[in-house]
C-alpha positions as CSV (number, residue, x, y, z in Angstrom):
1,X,0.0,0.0,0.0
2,X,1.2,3.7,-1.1
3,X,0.7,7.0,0.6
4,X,-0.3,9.5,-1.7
5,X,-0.4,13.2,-0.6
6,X,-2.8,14.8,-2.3
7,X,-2.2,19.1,-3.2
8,X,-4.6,21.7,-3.5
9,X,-4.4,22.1,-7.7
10,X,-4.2,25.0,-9.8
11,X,-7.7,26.0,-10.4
12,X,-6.1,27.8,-13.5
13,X,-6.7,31.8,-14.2
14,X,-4.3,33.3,-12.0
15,X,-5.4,31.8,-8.7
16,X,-2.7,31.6,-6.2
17,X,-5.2,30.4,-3.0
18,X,-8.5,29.2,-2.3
19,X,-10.9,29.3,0.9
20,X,-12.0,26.0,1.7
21,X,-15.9,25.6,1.3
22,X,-17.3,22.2,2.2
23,X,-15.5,18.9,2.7
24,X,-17.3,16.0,1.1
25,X,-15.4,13.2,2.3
26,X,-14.0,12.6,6.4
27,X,-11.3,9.9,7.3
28,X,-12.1,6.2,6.3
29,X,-14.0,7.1,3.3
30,X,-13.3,5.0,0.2
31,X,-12.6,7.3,-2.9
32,X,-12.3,7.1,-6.5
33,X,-10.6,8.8,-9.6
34,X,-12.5,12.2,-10.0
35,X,-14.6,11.8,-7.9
36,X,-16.3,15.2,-5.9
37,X,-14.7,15.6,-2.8
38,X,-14.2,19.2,-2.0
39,X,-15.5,22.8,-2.4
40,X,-13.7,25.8,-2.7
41,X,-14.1,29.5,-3.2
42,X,-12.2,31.4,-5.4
43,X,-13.2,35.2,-5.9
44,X,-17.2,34.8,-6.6
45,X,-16.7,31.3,-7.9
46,X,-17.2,28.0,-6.0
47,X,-15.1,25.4,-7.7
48,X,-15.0,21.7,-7.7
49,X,-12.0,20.1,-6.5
50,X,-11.8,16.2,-7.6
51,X,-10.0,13.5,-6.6
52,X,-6.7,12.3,-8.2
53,X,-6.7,8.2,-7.3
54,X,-8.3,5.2,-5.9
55,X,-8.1,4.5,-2.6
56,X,-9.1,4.8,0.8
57,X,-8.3,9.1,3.0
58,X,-6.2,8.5,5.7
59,X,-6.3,12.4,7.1
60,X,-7.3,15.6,5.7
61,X,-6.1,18.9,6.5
62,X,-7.7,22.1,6.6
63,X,-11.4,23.0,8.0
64,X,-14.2,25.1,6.2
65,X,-13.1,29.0,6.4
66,X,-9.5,28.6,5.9
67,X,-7.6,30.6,2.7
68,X,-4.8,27.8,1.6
69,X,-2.3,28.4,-0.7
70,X,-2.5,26.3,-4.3
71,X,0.4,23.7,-3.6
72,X,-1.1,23.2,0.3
73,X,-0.9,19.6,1.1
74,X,-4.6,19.1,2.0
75,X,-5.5,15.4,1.9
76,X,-3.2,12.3,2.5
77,X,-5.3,8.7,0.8
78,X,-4.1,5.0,1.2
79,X,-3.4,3.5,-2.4
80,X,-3.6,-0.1,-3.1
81,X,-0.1,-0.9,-4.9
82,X,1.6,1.3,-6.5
83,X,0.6,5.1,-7.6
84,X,0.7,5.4,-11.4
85,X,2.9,7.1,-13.0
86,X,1.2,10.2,-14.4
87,X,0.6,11.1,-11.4
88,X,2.9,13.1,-9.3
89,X,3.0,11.7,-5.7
90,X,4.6,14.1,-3.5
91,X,4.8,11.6,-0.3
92,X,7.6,11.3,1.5
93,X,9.2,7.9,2.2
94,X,8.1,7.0,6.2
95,X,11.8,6.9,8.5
96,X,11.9,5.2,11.5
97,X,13.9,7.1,14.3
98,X,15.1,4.7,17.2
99,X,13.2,5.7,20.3
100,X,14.8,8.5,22.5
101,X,15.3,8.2,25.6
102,X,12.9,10.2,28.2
103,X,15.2,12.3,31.3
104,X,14.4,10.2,34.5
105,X,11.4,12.8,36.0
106,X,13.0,13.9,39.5
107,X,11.1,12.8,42.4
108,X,9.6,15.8,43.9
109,X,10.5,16.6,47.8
110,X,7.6,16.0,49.7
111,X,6.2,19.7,51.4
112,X,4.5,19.3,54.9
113,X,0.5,19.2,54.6
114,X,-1.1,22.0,55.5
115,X,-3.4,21.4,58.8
116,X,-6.7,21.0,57.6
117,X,-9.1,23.7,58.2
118,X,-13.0,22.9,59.4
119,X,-15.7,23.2,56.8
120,X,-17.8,26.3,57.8
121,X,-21.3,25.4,59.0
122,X,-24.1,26.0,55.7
123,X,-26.5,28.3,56.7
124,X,-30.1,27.0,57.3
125,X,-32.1,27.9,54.6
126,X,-34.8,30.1,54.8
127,X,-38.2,29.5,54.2
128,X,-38.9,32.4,52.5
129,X,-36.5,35.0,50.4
130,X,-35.7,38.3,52.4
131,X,-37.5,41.0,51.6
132,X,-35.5,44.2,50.9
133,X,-34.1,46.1,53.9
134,X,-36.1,48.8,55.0
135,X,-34.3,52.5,56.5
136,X,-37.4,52.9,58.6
137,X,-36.2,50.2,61.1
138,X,-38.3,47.1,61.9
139,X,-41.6,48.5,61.5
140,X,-42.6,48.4,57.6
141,X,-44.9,51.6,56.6
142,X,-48.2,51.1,55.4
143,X,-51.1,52.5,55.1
144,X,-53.6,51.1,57.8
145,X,-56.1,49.8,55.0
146,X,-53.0,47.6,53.9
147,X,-52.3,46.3,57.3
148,X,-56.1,45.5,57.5
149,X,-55.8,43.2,54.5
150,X,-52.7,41.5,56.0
151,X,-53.9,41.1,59.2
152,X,-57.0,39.7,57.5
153,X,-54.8,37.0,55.1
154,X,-52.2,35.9,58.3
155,X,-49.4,37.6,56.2
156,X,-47.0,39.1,58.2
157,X,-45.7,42.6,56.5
158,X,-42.2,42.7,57.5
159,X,-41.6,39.9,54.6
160,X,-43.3,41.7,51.6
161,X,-41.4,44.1,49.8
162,X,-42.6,47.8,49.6
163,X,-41.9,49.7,46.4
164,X,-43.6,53.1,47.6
165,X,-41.9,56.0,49.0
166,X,-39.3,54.7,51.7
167,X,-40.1,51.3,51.0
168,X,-43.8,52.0,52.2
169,X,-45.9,48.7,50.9
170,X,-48.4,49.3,48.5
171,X,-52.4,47.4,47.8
172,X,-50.0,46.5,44.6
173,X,-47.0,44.8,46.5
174,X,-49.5,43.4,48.6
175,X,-51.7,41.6,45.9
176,X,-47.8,40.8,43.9
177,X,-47.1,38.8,47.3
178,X,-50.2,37.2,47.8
179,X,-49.9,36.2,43.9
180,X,-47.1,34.5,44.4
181,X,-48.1,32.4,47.1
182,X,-46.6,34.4,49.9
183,X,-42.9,35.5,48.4
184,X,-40.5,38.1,48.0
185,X,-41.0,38.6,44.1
186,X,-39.0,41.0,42.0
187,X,-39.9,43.6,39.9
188,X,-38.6,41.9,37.0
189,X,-39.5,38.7,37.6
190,X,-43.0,40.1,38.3
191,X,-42.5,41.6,33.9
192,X,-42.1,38.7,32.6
193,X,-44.4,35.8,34.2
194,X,-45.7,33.8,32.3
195,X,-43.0,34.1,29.5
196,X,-40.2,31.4,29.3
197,X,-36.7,33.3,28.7
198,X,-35.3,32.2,25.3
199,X,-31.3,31.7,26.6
200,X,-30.0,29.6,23.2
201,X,-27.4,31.3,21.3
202,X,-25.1,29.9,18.5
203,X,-22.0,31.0,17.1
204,X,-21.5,30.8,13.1
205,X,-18.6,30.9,11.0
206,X,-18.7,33.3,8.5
207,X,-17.3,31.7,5.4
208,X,-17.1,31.4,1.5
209,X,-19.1,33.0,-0.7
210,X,-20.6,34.9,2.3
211,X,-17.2,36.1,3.7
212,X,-16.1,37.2,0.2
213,X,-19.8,39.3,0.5
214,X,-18.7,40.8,4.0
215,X,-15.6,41.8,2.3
216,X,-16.2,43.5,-1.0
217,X,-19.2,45.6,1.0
218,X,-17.1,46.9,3.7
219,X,-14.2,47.3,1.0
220,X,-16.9,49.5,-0.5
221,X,-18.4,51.3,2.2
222,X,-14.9,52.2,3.2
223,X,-13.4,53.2,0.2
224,X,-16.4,55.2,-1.7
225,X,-18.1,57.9,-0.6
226,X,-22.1,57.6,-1.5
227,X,-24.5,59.6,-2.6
228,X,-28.0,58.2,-2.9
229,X,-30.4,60.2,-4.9
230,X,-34.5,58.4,-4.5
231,X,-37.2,59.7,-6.7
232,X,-40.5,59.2,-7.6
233,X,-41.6,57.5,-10.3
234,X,-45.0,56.9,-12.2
235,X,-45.6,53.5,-13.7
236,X,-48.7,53.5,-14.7
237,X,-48.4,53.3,-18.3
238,X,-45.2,50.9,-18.5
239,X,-47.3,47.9,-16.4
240,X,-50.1,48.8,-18.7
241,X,-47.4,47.9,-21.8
242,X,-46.2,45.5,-19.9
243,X,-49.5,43.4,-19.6
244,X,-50.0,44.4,-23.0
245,X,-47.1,42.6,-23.9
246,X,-47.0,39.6,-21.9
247,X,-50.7,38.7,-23.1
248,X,-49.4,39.0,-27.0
249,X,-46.5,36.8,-26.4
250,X,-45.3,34.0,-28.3
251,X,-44.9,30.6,-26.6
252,X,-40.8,31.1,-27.1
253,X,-40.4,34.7,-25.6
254,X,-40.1,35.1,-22.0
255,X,-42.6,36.6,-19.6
256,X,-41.6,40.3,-19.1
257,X,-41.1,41.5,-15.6
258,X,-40.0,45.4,-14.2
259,X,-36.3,44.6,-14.9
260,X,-36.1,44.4,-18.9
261,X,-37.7,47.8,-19.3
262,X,-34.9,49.4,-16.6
263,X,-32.3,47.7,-18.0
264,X,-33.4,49.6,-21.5
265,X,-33.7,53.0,-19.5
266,X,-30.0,52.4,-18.7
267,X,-29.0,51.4,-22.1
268,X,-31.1,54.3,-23.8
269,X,-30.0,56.8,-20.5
270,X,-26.3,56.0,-19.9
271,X,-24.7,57.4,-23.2
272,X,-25.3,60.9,-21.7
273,X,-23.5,59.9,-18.3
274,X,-20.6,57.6,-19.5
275,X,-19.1,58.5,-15.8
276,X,-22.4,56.5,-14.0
277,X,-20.7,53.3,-16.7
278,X,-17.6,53.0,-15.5
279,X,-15.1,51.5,-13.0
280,X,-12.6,54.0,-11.2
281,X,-9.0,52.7,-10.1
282,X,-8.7,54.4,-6.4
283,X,-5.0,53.4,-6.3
284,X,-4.1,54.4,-10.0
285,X,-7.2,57.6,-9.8
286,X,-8.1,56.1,-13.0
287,X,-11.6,56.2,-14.6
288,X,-12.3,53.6,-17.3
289,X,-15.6,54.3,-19.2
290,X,-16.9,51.8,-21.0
291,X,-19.1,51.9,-24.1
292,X,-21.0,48.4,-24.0
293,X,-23.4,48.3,-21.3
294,X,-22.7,45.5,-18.8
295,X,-25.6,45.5,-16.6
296,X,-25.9,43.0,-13.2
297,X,-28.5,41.8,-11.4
298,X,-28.1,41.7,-8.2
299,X,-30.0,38.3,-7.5
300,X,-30.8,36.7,-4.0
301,X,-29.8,33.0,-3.6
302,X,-29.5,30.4,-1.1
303,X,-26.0,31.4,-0.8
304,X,-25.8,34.5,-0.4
305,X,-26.4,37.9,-2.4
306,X,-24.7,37.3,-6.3
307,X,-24.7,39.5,-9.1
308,X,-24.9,38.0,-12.6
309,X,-24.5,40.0,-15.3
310,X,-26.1,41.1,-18.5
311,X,-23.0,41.1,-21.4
312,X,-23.8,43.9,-23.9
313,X,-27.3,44.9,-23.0
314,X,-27.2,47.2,-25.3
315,X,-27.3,45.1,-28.6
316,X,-30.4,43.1,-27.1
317,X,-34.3,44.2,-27.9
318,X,-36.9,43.4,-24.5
319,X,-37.6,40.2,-25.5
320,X,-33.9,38.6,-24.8
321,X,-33.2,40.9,-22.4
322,X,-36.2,38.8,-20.2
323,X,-34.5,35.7,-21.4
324,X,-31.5,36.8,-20.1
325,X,-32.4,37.7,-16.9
326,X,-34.2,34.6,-16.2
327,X,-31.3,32.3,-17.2
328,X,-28.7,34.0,-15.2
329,X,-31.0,34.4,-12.2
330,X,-31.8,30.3,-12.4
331,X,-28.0,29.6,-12.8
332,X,-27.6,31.6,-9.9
333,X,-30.2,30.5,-7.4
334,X,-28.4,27.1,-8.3
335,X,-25.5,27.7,-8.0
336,X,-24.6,26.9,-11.8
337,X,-23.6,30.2,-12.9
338,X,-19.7,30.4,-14.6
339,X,-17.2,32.7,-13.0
340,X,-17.5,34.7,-16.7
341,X,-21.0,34.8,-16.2
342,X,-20.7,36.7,-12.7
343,X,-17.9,39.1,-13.7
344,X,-17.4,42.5,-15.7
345,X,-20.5,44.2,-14.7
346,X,-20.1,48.4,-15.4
347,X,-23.5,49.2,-13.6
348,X,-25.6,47.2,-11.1
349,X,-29.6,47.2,-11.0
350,X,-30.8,45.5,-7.6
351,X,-34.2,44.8,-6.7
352,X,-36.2,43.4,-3.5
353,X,-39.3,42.9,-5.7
354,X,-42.7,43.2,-3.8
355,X,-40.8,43.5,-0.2
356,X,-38.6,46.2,-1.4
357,X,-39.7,48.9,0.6
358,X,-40.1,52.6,-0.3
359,X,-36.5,54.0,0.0
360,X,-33.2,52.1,0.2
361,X,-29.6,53.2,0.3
362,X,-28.0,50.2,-1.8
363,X,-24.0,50.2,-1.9
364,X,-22.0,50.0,-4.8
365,X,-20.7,47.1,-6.5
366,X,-17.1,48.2,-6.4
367,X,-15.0,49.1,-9.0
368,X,-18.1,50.3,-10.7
369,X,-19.4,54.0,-10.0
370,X,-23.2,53.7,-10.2
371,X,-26.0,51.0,-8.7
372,X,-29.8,51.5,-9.3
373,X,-32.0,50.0,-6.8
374,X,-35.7,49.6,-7.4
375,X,-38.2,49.9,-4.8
376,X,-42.2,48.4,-4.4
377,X,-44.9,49.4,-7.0
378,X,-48.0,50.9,-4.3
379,X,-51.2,52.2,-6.0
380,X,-51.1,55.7,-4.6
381,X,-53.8,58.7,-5.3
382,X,-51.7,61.4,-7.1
383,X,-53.7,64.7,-8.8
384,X,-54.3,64.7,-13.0
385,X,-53.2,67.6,-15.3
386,X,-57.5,69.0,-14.5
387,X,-56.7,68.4,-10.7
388,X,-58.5,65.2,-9.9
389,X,-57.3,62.9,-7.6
390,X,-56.4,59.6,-9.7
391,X,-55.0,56.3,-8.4
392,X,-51.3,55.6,-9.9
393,X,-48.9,52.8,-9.8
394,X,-45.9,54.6,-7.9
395,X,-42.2,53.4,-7.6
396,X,-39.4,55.0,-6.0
397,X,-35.6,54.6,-7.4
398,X,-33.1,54.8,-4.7
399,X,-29.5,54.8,-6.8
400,X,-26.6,55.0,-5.2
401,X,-23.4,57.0,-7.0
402,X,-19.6,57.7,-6.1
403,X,-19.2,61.2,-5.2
404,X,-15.7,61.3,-6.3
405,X,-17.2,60.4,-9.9
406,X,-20.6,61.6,-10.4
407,X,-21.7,64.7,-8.8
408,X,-25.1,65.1,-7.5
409,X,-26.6,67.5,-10.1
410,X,-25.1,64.7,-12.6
411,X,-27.2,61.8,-10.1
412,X,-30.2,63.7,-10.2
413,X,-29.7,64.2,-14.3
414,X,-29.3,60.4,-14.8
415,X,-32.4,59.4,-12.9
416,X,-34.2,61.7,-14.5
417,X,-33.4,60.6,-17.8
418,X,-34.4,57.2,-16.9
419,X,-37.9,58.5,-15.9
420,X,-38.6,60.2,-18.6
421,X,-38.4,57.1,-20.6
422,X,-40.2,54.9,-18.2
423,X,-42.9,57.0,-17.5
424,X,-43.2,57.6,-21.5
425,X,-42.5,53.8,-21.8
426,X,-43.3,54.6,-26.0
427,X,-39.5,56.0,-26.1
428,X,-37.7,52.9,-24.9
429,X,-38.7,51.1,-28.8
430,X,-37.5,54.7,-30.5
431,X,-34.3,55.2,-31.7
């Protein structure tokens, strides 16, 4: 039998370490040539590491939350006869060292006991808990309608608490006491009878694609300064285009949601604002603005938040932009989307849908310069050109910019531009 010392691989483009995800193997297991037996994060990718031989893991190193090296020894396996040879085994050949002799341990001087020391008598235990000391000597104050209804139940006052004035007992501290079954009862014990205290608490590690999240939002909280600019708009006649359009579909062509029509309000909008398309270089302090628009999607998964992105929107009519969003937001809920497919956005969209709320400060998707977030659709009253009040569908936009990039007159200007074509939804098929 062989030992073969298994490496963490090159996952190929330019990775030089990897977080460790999930394990799915433990010590004992029998393994197999390519076979699935480890996850691991790389940037916003979660990679598939295979086995290499046959055989049976004698030890694995690293736990879930650790950044390795490539080239980190991570798994050692048992192989039946010898490892082939196209395979690199980077074991080492097992030396036996002769036993080493252990120092004789010195045999301690003995040190005189101590005389032992008696136990201190326990207290007896008292029937009932003390009530709280009282600066009025023995005597407790009361009112004498009070001591009426103690002498009446047998209780004596000197063991209920008083919570008046100098400790003076109260009809309340009486009725707390007689409540309780004759005991001293504290105030907040008194707050929360009847409800069991809920003690449990449990410690998570924060890890893979969920770490990398905690990281790239504080690295962009920290490094840009925000500007969030929210305003109002009117829907009314995009969803009534929209339901237009989805009911004179073809079987082929995907149902149309909010998102295709914003994502051609960017396309149609951003040419005037090539800053808001754009990723700035802090260290280098330099802006690239990019023609194509490469719109993501922020999308919520079991994961974690991921942000697929839309290549060229630009070149693509309504229709495939739906498409588009729908395939990238499957992949993503499943985890299936490529590394290619989750890079090189210039401008984020993000959405909460129907829980979105009516204002949100979303943060940017650093390097890039600009995110849109979309609020929830309310039917609101709002007045007509002849002053009647009329029920609209209303939606704010709350879009975040970097100040450094895109001043706020320029903010306002870009949102606006986007209104005017999604109030006027007409516009977004005009060239």
């Amino acid at each position: 039998m062989s030992e073969y010392k298994y490496k963490l691989p090159d996952v190929g483009e330019g990775v030089v370490e990897a977080e460790i995800v999930e394990w799915h193997i433990k010590a004992g297991d029998k393994v197999t040539e390519d076979q699935h037996i480890l996850d691991v994060m790389t940037d916003k990718a979660t990679v598939e590491i295979p086995c290499a031989v046959n055989g049976v893991v004698k030890s694995i190193v690293g736990e879930p939350g650790e950044v390795i090296p490539v080239g980190t020894e991570i798994l050692i396996i048992d192989v039946d006869g010898e490892i082939p040879d196209d395979i690199e085994n980077t074991a080492e050949p097992e030396t036996k060292e002769a036993p080493k002799e252990e120092p004789k341990a010195e045999t301690p001087k003995a040190e005189p006991k101590p005389e032992p020391k008696p136990e201190p008598k326990p207290a007896p235990a008292a029937a009932k808990t003390a009530a709280p000391a009282r600066s009025n000597g023995d005597r407790p104050l009361a009112s004498p309608a009070v001591r009426q209804r103690a002498l009446e139940a047998d209780i004596d006052l000197a063991d209920v608490p008083g919570t008046g004035p100098a400790c003076r007992i109260t009809h309340i501290d009486l009725d707390d006491f007689i409540a309780a079954g004759g005991r001293f009862v504290s105030r907040a014990e008194r707050a929360g009878a009847g409800k069991a205290r809920r003690m449990g608490k449990e410690d998570i590690k924060v890890i893979g694609l969920r770490r990398k999240i905690a990281e790239n939002m504080a690295h962009a909280k920290r490094t840009i300064p925000h500007i969030t600019y929210v305003d109002e708009i009117d829907l009314t006649a995009l969803e009534d285009l929209r339901a237009h359009m989805n009911a004179r579909k073809s079987d082929d062509q995907t149902k149309l949601t909010l998102i295709p029509f914003l994502v051609m309000a960017l396309t149609k909008a951003l040419p005037k604002f090539p800053q808001a398309n754009a990723h700035f270089d802090t260290e280098g302090s330099v802006l690239t603005q990019h023609d194509g628009v490469h719109c993501g999607i922020a999308a919520a998964t079991p994961n974690g938040l991921m942000v697929p992105v839309i290549k060229h929107a630009e070149s693509l009519d309504i229709w495939e932009v739906a498409a588009e969003v729908k395939r990238l937001g499957d992949a993503a809920k499943a985890g299936k989307c490529t590394k290619d497919e989750l890079t090189g956005s210039t401008i984020t969209i993000t959405s909460l849908g129907a829980i979105g709320g009516i204002v949100t400060t979303p943060v940017i998707n650093h390097p890039e310069t600009a995110i849109i977030g979309v609020n929830k659709m309310q039917t609101l009253p709002r007045y007509d050109r002849e002053g009647r009040v009329v029920p609209r569908k209303i939606m704010n936009l709350s879009s975040s910019f970097d100040h450094r990039i895109v001043d706020g007159y320029e903010a306002a200007l870009l949102v606006q531009e986007m209104k005017g074509y999604l109030e006027n939804p007409a516009t977004l098929f005009m060239d």
